[in-house]
C-alpha positions in Angstrom: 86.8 60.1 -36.7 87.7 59.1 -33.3 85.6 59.6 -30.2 86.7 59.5 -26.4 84.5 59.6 -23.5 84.9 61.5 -20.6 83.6 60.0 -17.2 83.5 62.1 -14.1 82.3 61.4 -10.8 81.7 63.9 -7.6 80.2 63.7 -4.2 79.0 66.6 -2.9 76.9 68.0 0.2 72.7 66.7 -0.4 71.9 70.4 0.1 74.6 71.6 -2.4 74.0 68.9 -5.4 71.1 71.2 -7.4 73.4 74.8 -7.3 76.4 71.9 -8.3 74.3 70.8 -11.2 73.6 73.7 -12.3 76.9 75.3 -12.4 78.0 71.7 -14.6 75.0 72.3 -16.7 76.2 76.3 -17.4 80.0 75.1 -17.7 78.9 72.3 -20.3 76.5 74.8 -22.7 80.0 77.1 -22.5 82.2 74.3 -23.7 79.1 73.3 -26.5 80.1 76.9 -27.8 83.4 76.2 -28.7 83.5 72.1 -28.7 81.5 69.5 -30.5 80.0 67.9 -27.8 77.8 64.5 -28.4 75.2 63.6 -26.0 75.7 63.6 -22.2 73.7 64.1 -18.9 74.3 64.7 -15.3 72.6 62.3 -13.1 72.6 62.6 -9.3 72.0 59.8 -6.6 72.0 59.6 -3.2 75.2 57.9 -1.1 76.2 57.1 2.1 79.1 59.2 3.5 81.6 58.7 1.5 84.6 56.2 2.8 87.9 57.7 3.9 90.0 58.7 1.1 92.0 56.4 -0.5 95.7 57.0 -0.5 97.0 58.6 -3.7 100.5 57.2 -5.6 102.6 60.1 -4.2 101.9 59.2 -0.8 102.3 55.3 -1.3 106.1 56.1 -3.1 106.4 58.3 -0.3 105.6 55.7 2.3 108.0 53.4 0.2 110.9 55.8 0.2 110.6 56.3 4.0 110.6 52.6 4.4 113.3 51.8 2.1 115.3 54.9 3.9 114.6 53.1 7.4 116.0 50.3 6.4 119.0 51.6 4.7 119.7 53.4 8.6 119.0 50.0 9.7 121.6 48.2 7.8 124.2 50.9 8.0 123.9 50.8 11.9 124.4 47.1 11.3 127.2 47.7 9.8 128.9 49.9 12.5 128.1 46.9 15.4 130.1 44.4 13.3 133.3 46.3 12.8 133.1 47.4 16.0 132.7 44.0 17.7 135.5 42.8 15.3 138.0 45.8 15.9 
């Protein structure tokens, strides 16, 4: 049989991490009622604030398509200045 492991990371509030471990705790003997589920813990440390998001793929293609669009404008206008200087 073949096994996968499931990593999962959060950050929370210090004053909210016990109510969030519990809740995981609850949510993970609900799953054990229906799923085989093999060992596991949830394991909480303290962190400085956490760094500003990083920028997801959407908005990086997104950022690429606006660039590539700019310069699309910028070669069509281009264009225009040539045929106008030659007419």
């Amino acid at each position: 049989m073949i096994y996968r492991k499931i990593n999962m990371e959060l950050i929370v509030i210090e004053d909210e991490a016990e109510a969030v471990v519990e809740q995981l705790n609850a949510a993970l003997d609900r799953l054990e009622a229906e799923h085989t589920i093999f060992g596991g813990d949830i394991e909480t440390s303290p962190i400085e604030e956490p760094k500003a998001p990083r920028r997801s793929a959407l908005t990086h293609t997104m950022a690429a398509g606006e660039t590539a669009a700019s310069a699309v404008k910028m070669a069509g206008e281009k264009v225009v200045n040539a045929l106008r200087k030659v007419i």
